[in-house]
N, CA, C and O atoms as CSV, one atom per row, in Angstrom:
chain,resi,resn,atom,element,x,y,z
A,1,UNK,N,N,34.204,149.728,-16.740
A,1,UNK,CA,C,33.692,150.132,-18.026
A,1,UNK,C,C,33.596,151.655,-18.059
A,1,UNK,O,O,33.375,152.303,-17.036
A,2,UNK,N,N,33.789,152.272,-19.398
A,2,UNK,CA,C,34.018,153.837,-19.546
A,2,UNK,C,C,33.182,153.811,-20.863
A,2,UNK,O,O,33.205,153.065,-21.841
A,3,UNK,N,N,32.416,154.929,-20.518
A,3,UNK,CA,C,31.244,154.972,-21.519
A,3,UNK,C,C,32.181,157.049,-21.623
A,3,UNK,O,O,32.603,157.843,-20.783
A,4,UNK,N,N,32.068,157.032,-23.065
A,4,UNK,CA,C,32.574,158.542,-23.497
A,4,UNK,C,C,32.179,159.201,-24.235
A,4,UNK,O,O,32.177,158.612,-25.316
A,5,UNK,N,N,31.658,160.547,-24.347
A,5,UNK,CA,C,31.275,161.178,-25.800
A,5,UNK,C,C,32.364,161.896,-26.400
A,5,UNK,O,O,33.227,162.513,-25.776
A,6,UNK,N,N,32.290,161.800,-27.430
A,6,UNK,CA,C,33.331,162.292,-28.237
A,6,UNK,C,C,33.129,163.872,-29.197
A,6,UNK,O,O,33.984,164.682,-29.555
A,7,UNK,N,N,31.745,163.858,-29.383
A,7,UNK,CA,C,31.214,164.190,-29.814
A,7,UNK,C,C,31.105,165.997,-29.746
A,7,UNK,O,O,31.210,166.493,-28.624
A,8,UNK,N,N,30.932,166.780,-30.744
A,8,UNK,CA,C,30.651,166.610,-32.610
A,8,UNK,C,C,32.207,166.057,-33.136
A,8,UNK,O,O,33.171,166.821,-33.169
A,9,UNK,N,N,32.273,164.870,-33.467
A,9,UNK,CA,C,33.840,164.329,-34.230
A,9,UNK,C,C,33.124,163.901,-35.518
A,9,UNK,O,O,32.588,164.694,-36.291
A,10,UNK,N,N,33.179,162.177,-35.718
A,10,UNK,CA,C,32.466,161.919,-37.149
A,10,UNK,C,C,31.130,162.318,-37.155
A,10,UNK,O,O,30.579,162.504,-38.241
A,11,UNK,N,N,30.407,162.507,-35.909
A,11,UNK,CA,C,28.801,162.870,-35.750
A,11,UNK,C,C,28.842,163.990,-34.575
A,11,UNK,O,O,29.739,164.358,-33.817
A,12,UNK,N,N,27.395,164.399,-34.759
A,12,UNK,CA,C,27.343,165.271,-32.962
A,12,UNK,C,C,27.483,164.096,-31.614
A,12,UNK,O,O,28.002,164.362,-30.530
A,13,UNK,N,N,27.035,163.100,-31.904
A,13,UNK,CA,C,26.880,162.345,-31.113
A,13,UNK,C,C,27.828,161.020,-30.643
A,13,UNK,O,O,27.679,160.249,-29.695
A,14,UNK,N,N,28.851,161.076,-31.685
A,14,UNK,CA,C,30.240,159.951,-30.977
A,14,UNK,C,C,30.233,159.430,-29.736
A,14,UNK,O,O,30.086,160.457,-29.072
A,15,UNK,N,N,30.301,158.373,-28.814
A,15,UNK,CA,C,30.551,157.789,-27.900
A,15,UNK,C,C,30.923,156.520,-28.422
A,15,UNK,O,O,30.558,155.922,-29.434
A,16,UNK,N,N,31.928,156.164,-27.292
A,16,UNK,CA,C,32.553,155.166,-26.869
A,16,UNK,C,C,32.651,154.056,-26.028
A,16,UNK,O,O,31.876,154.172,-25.079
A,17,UNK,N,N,33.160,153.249,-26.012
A,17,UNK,CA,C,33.296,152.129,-24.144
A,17,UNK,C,C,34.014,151.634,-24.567
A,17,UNK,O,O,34.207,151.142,-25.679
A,18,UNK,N,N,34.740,151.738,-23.308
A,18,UNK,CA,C,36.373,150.956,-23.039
A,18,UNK,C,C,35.869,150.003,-21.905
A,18,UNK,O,O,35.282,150.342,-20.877
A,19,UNK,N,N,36.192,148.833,-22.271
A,19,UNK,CA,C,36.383,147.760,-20.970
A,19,UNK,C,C,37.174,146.951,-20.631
A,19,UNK,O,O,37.740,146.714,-21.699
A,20,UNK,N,N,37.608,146.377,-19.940
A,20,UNK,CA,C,38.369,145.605,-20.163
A,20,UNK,C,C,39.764,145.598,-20.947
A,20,UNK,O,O,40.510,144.669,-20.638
A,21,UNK,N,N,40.056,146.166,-21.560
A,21,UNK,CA,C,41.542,146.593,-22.782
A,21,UNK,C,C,40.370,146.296,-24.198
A,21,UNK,O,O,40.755,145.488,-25.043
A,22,UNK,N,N,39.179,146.869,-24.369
A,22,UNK,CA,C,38.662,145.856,-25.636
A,22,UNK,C,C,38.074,147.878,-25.770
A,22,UNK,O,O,37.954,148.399,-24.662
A,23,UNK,N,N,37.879,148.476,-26.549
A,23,UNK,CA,C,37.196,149.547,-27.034
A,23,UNK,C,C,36.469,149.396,-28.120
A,23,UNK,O,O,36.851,148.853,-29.157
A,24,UNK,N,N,35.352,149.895,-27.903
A,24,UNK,CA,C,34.333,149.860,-28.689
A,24,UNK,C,C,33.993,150.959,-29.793
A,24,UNK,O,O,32.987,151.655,-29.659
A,25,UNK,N,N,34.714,151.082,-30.715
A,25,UNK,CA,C,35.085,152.949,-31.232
A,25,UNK,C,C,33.840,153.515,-32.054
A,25,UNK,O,O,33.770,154.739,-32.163
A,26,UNK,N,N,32.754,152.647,-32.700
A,26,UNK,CA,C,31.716,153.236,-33.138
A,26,UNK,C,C,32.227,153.368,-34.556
A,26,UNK,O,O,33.003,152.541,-35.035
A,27,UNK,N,N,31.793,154.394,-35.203
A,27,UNK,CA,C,32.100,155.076,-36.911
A,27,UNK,C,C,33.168,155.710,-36.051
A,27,UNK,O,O,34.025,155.392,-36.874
A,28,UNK,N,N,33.691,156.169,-35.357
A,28,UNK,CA,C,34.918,156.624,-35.214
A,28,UNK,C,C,35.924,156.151,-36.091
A,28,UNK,O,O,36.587,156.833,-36.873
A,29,UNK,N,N,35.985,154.899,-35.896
A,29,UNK,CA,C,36.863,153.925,-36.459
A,29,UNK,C,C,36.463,153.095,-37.900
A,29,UNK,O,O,35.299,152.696,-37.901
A,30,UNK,N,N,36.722,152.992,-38.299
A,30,UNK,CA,C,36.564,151.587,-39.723
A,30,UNK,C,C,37.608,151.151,-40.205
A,30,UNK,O,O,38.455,151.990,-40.515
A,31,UNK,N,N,37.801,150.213,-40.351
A,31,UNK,CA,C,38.762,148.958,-41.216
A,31,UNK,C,C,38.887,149.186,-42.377
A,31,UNK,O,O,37.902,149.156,-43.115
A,32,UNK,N,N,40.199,149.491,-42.870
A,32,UNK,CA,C,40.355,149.598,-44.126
A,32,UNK,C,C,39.421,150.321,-45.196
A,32,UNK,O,O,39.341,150.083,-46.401
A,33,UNK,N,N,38.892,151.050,-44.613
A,33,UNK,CA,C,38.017,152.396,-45.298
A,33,UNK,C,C,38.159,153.766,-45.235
A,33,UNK,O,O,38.670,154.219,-44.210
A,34,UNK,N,N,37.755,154.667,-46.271
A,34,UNK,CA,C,38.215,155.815,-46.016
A,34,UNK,C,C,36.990,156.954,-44.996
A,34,UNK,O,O,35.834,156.936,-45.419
A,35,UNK,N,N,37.205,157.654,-44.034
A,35,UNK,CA,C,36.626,158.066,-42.916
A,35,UNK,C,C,35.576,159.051,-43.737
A,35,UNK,O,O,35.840,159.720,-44.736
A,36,UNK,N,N,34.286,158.951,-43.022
A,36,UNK,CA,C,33.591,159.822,-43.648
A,36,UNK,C,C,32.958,160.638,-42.699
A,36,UNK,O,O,32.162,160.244,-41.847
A,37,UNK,N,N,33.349,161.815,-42.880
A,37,UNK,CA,C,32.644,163.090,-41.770
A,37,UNK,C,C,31.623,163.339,-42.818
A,37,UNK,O,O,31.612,163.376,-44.049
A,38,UNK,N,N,30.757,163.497,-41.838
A,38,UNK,CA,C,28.798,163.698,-42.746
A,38,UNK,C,C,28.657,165.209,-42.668
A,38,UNK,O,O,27.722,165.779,-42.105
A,39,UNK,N,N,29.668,165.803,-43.284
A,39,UNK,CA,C,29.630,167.411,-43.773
A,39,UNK,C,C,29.203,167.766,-45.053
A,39,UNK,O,O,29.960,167.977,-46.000
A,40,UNK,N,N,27.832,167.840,-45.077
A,40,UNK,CA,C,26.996,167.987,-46.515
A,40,UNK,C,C,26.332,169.704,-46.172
A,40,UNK,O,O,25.146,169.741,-45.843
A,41,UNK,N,N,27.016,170.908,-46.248
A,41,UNK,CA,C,26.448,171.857,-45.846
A,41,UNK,C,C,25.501,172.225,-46.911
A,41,UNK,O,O,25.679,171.551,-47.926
A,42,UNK,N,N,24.375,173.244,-47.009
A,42,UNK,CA,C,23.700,173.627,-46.043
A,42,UNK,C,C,23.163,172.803,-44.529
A,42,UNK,O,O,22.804,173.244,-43.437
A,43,UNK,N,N,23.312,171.421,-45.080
A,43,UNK,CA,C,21.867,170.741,-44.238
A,43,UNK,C,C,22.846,169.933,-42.680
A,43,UNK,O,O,22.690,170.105,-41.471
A,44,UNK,N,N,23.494,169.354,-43.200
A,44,UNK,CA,C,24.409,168.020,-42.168
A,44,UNK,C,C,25.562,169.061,-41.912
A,44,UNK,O,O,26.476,168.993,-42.734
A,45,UNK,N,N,25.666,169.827,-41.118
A,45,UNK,CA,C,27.015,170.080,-40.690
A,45,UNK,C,C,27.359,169.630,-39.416
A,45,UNK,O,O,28.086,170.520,-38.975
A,46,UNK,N,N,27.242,168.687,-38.508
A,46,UNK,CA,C,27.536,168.159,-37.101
A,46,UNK,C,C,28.734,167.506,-37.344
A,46,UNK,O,O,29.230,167.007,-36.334
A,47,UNK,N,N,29.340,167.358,-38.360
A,47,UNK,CA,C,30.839,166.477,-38.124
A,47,UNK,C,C,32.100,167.830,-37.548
A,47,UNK,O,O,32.132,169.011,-37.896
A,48,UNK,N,N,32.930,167.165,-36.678
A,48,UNK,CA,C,34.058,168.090,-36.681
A,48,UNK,C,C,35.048,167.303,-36.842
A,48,UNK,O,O,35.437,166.423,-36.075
A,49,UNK,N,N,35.546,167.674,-38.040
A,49,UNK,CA,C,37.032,166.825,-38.659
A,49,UNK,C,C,37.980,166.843,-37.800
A,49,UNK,O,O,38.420,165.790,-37.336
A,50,UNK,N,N,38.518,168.207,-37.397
A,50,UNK,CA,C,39.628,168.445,-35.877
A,50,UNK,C,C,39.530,167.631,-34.773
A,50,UNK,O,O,40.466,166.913,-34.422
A,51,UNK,N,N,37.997,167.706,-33.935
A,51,UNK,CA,C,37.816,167.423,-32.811
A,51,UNK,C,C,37.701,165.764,-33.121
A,51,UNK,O,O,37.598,164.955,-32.199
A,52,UNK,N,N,37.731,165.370,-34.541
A,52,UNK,CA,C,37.741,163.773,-34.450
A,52,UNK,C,C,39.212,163.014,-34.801
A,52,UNK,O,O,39.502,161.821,-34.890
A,53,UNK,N,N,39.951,164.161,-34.947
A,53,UNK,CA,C,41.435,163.626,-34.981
A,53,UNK,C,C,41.613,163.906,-33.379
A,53,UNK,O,O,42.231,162.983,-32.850
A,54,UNK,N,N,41.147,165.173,-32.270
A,54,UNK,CA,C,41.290,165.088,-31.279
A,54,UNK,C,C,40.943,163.773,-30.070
A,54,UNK,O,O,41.449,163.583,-28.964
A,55,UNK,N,N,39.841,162.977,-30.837
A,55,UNK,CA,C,38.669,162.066,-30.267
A,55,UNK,C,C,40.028,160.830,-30.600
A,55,UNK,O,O,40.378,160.079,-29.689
A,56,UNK,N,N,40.506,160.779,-31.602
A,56,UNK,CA,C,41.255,159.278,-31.477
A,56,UNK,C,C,42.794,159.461,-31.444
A,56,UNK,O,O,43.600,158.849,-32.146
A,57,UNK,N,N,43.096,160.503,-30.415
A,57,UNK,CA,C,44.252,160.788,-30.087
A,57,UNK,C,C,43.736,160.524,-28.168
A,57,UNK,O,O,44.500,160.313,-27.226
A,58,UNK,N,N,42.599,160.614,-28.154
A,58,UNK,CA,C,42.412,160.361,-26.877
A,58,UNK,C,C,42.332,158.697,-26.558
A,58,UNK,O,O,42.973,158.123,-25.677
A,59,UNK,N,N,41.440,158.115,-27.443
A,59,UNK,CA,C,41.715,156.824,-27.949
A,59,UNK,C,C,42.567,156.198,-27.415
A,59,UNK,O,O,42.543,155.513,-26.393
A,60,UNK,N,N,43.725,156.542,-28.450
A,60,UNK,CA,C,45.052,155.667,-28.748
A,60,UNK,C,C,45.781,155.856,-27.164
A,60,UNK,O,O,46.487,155.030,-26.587
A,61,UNK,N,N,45.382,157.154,-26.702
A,61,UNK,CA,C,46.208,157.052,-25.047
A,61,UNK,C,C,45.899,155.867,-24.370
A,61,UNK,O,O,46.568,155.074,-23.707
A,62,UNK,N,N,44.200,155.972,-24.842
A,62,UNK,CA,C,43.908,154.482,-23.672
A,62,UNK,C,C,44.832,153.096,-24.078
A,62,UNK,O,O,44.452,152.119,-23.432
A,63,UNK,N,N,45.608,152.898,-24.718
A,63,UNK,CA,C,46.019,151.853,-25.328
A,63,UNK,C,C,45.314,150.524,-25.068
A,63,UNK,O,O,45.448,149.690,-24.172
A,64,UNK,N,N,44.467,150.598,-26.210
A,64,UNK,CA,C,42.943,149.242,-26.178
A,64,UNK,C,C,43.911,147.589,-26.748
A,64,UNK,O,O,44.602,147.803,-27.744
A,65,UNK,N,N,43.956,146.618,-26.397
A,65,UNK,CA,C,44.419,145.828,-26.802
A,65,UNK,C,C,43.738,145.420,-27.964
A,65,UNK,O,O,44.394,145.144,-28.969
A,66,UNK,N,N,42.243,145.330,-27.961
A,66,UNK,CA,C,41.380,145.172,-29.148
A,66,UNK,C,C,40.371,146.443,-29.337
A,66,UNK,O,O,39.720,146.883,-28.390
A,67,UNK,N,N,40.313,146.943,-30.539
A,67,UNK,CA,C,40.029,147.847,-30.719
A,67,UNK,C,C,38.561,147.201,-32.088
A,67,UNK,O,O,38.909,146.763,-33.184
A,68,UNK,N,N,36.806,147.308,-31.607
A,68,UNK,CA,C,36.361,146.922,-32.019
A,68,UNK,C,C,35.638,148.874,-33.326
A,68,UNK,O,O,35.489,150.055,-33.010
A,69,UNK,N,N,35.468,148.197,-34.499
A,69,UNK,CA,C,35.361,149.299,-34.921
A,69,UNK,C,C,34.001,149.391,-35.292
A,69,UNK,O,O,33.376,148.339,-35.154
A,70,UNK,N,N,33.279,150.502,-35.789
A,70,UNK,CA,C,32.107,150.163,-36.730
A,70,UNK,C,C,31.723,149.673,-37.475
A,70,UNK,O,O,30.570,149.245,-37.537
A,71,UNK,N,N,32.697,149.561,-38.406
A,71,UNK,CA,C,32.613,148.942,-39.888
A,71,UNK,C,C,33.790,148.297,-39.699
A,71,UNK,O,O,34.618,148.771,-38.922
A,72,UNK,N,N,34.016,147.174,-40.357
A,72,UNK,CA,C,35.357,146.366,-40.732
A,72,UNK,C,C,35.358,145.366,-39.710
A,72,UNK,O,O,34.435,145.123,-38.932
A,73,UNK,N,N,36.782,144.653,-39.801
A,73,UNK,CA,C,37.365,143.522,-38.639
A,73,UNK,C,C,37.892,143.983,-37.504
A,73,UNK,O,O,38.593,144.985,-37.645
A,74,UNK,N,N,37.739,143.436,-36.093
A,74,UNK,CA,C,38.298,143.710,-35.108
A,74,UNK,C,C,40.122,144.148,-35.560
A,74,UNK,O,O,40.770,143.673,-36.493
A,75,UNK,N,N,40.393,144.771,-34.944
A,75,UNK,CA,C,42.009,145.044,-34.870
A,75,UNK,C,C,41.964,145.432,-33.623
A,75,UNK,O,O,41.053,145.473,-32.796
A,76,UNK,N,N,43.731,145.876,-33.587
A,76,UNK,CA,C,44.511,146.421,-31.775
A,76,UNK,C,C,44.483,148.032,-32.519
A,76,UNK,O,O,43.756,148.498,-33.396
A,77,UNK,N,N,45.371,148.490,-31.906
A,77,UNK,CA,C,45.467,149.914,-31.373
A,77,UNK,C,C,45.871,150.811,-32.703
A,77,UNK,O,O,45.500,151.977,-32.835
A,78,UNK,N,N,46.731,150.065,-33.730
A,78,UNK,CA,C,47.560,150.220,-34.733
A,78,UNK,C,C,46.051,150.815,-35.629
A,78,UNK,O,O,46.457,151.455,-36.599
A,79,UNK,N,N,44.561,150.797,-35.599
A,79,UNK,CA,C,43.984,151.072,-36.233
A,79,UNK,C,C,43.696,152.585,-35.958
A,79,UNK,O,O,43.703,153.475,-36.808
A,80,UNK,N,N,43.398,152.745,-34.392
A,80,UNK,CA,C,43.599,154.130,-34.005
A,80,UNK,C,C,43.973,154.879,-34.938
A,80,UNK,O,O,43.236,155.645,-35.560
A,81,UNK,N,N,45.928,154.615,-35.226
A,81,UNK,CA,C,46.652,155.132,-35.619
A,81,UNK,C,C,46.344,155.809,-36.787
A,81,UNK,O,O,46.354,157.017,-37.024
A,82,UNK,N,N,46.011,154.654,-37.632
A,82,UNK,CA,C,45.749,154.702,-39.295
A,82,UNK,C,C,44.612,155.462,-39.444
A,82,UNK,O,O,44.718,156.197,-40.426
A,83,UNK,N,N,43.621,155.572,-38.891
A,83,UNK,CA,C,42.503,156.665,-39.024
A,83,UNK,C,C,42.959,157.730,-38.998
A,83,UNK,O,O,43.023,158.402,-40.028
A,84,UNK,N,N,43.588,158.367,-37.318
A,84,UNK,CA,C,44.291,159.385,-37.234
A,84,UNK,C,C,45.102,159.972,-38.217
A,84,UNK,O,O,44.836,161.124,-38.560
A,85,UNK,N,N,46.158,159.308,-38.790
A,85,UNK,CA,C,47.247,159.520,-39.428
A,85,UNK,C,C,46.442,159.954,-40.915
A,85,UNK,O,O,46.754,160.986,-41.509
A,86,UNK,N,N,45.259,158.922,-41.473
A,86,UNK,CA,C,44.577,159.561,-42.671
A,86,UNK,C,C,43.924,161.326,-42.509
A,86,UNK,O,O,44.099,162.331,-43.198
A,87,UNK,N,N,43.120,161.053,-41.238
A,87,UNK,CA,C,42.899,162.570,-41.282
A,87,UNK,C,C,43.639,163.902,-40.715
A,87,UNK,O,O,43.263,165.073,-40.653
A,88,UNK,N,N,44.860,163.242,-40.320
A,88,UNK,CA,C,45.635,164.358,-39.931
A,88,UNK,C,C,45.946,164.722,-41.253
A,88,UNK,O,O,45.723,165.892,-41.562
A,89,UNK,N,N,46.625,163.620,-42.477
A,89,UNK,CA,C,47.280,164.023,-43.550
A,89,UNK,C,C,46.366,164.635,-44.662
A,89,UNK,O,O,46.868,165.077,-45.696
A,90,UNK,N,N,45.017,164.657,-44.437
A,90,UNK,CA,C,44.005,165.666,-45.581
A,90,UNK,C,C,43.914,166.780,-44.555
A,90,UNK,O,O,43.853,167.881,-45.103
A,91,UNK,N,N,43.888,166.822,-43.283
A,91,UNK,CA,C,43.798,168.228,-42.717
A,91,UNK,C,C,45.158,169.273,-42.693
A,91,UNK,O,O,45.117,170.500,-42.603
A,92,UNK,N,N,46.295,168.461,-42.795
A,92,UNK,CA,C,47.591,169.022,-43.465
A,92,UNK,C,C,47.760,169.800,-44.707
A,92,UNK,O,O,48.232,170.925,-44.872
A,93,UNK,N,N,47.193,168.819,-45.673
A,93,UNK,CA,C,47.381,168.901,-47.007
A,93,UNK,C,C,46.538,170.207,-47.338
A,93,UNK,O,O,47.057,171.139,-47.952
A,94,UNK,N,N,45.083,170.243,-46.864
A,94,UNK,CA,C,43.588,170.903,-47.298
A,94,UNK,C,C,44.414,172.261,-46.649
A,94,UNK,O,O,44.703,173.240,-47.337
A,95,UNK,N,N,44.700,172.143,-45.363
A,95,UNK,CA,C,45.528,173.668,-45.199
A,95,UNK,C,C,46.403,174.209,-45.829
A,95,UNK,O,O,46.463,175.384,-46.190
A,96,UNK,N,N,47.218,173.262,-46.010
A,96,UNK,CA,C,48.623,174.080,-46.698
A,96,UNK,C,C,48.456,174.435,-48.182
A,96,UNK,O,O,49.098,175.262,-48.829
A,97,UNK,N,N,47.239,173.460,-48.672
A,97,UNK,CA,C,46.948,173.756,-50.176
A,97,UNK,C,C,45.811,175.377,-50.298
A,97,UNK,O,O,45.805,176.389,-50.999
A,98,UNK,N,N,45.311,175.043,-49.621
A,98,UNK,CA,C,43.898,176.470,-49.040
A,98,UNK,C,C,44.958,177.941,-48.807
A,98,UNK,O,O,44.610,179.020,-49.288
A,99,UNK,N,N,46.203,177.799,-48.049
A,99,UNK,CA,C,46.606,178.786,-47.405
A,99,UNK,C,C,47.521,179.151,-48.803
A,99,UNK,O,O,48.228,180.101,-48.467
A,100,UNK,N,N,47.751,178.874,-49.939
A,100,UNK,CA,C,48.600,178.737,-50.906
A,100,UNK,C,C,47.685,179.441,-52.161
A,100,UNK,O,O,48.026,179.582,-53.336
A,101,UNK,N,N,46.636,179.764,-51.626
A,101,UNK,CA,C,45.193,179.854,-52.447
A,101,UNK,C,C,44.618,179.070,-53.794
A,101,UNK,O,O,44.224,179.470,-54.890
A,102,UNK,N,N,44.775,177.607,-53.110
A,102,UNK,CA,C,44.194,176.810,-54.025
A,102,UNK,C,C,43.052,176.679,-54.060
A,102,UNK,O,O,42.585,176.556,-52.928
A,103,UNK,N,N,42.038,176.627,-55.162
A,103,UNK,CA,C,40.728,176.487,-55.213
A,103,UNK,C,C,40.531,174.898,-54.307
A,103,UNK,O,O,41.228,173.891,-54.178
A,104,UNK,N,N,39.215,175.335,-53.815
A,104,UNK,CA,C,38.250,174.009,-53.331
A,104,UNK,C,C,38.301,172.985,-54.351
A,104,UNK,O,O,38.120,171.854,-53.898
A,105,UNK,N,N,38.422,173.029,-55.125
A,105,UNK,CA,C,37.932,171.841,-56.789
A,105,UNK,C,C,39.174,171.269,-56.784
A,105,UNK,O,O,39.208,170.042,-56.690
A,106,UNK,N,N,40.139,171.836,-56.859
A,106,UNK,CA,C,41.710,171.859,-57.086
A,106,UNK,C,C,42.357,170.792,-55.888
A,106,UNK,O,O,43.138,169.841,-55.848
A,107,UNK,N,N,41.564,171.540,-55.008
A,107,UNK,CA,C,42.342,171.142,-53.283
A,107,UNK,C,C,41.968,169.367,-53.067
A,107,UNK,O,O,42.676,168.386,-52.841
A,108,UNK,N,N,40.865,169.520,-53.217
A,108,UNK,CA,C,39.610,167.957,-53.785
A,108,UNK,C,C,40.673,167.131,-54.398
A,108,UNK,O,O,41.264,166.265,-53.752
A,109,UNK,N,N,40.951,167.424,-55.795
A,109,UNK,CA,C,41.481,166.645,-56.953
A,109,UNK,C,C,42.804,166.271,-56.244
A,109,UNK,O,O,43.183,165.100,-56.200
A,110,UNK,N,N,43.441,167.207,-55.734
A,110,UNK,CA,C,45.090,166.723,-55.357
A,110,UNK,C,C,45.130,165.877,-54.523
A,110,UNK,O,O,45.828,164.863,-54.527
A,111,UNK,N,N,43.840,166.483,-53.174
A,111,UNK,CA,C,43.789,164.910,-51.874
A,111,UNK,C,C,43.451,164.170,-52.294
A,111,UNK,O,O,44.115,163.246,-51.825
A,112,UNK,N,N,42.751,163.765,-52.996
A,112,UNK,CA,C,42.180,162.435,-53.412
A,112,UNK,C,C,42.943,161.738,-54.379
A,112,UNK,O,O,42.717,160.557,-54.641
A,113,UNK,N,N,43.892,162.444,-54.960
A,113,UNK,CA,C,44.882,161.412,-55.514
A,113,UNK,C,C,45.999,161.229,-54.772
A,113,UNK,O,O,46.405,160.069,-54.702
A,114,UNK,N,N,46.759,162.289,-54.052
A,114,UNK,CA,C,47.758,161.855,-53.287
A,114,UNK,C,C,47.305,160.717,-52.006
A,114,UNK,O,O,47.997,159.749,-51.689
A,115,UNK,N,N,46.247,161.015,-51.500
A,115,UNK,CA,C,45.386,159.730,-50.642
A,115,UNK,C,C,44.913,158.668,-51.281
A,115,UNK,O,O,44.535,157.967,-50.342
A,116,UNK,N,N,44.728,158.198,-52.067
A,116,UNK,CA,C,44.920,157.120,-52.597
A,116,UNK,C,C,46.012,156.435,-53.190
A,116,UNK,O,O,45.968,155.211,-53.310
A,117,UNK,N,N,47.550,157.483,-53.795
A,117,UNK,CA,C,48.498,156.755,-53.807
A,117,UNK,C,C,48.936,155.951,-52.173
A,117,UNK,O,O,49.725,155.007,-52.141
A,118,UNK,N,N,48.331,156.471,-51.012
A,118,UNK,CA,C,49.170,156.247,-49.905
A,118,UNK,C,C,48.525,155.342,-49.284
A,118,UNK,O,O,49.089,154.335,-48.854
A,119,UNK,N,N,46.835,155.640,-49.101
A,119,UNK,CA,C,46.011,153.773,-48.543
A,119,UNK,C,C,45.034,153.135,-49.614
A,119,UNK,O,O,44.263,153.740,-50.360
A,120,UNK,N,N,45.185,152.169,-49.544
A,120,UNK,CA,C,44.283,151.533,-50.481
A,120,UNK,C,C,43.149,151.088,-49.633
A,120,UNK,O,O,42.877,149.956,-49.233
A,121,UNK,N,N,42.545,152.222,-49.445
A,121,UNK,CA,C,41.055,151.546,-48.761
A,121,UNK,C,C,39.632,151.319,-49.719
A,121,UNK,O,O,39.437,151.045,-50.903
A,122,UNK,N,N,39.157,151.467,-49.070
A,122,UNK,CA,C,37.421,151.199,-49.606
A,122,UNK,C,C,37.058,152.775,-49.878
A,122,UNK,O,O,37.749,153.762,-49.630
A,123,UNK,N,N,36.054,152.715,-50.330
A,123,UNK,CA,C,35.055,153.707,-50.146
A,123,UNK,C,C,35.975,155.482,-50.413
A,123,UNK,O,O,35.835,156.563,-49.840
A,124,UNK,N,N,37.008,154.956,-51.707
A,124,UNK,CA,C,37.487,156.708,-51.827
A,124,UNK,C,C,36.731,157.843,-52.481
A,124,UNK,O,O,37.240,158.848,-52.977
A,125,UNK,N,N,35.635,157.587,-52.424
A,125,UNK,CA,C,34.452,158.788,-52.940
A,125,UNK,C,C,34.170,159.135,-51.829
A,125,UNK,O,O,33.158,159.836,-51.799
A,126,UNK,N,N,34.715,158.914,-50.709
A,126,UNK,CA,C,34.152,159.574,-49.150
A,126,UNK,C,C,35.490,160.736,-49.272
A,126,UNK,O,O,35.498,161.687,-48.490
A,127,UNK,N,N,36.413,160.605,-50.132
A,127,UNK,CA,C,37.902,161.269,-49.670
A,127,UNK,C,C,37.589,162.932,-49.343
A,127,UNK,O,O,37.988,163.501,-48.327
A,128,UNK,N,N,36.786,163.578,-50.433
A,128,UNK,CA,C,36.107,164.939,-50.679
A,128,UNK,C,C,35.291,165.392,-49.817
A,128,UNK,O,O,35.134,166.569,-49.491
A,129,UNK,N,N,34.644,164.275,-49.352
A,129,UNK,CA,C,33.924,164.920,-47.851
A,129,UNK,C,C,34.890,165.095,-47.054
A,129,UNK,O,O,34.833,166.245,-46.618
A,130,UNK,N,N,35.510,164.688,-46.759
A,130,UNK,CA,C,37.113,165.136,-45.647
A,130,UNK,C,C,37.738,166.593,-46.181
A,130,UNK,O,O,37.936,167.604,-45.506
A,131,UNK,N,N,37.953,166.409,-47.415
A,131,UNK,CA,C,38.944,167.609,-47.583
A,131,UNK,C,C,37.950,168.808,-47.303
A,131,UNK,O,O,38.281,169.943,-46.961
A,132,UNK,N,N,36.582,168.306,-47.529
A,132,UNK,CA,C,35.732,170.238,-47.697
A,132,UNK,C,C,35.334,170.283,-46.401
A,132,UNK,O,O,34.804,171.350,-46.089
A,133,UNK,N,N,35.436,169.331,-45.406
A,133,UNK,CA,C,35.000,169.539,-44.071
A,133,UNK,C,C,36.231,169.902,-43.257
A,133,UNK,O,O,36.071,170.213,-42.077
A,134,UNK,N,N,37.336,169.890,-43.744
A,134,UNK,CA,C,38.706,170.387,-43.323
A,134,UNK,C,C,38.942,171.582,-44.068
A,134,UNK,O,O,39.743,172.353,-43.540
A,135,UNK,N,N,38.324,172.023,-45.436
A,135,UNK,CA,C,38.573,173.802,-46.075
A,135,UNK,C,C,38.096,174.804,-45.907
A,135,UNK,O,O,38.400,175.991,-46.027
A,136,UNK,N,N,36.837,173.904,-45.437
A,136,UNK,CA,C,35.540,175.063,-44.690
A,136,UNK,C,C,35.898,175.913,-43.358
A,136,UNK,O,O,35.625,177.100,-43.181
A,137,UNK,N,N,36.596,175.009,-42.422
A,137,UNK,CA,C,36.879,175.154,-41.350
A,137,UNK,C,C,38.124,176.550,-41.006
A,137,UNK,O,O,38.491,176.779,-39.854
């Protein structure tokens, strides 16, 4: 058994356990929902959007056969992925739109519609906490 901190990723405090091929990913992970880093500045800034695309790139190395998440249904490894792959593609987007000098409001409106043409998850009023915890940065 491997007990891990991950941490500051979705929280200061992320940890993990791997046992057996079964990982236990915490809010790291969720099922078919959209990821929410708890970046409400002045007050909540402990999420790090980067270091939590770094956190489930470490993950996915372990290759977990079952991958248990926080929220949602058990899945395999393929969920890793799909988290990753969501916040790599608003930390893509939030840069290349930021470095182009798009307003924050602007930058918001475009991820959150181009991310929702692409997953149909739950919870896309979390989408804006991603992009401003990836513009801030």
């Amino acid at each position: 058994m491997t007990l891990t901190t991950h941490g500051p990723a979705h929280t200061v405090g992320d940890q993990t356990v791997h046992v057996d091929g079964v990982l236990f990913g915490g809010d790291l992970l969720e099922t078919r929902m959209f990821p929410l880093p708890p970046h409400f500045p002045p007050f909540d800034t402990d999420a790090d959007a980067h270091r939590w695309i770094t956190a489930l790139d470490e993950l996915a190395a372990l290759n977990p056969e079952i991958v248990v998440p926080g929220h949602g249904e058990i899945a395999d490894v393929t969920l890793i992925h799909d988290v990753r792959d969501y916040l790599t593609y608003v930390r893509d987007e939030t840069t290349r739109l930021r470095a182009n000098g798009v307003s924050l409001d602007d930058t918001v409106t475009a991820v959150v519609t181009s991310a929702r043409a692409k997953w149909d998850w739950d919870n896309p009023q979390w989408i804006p906490f991603s992009v401003r915890a990836f513009y801030v940065d």
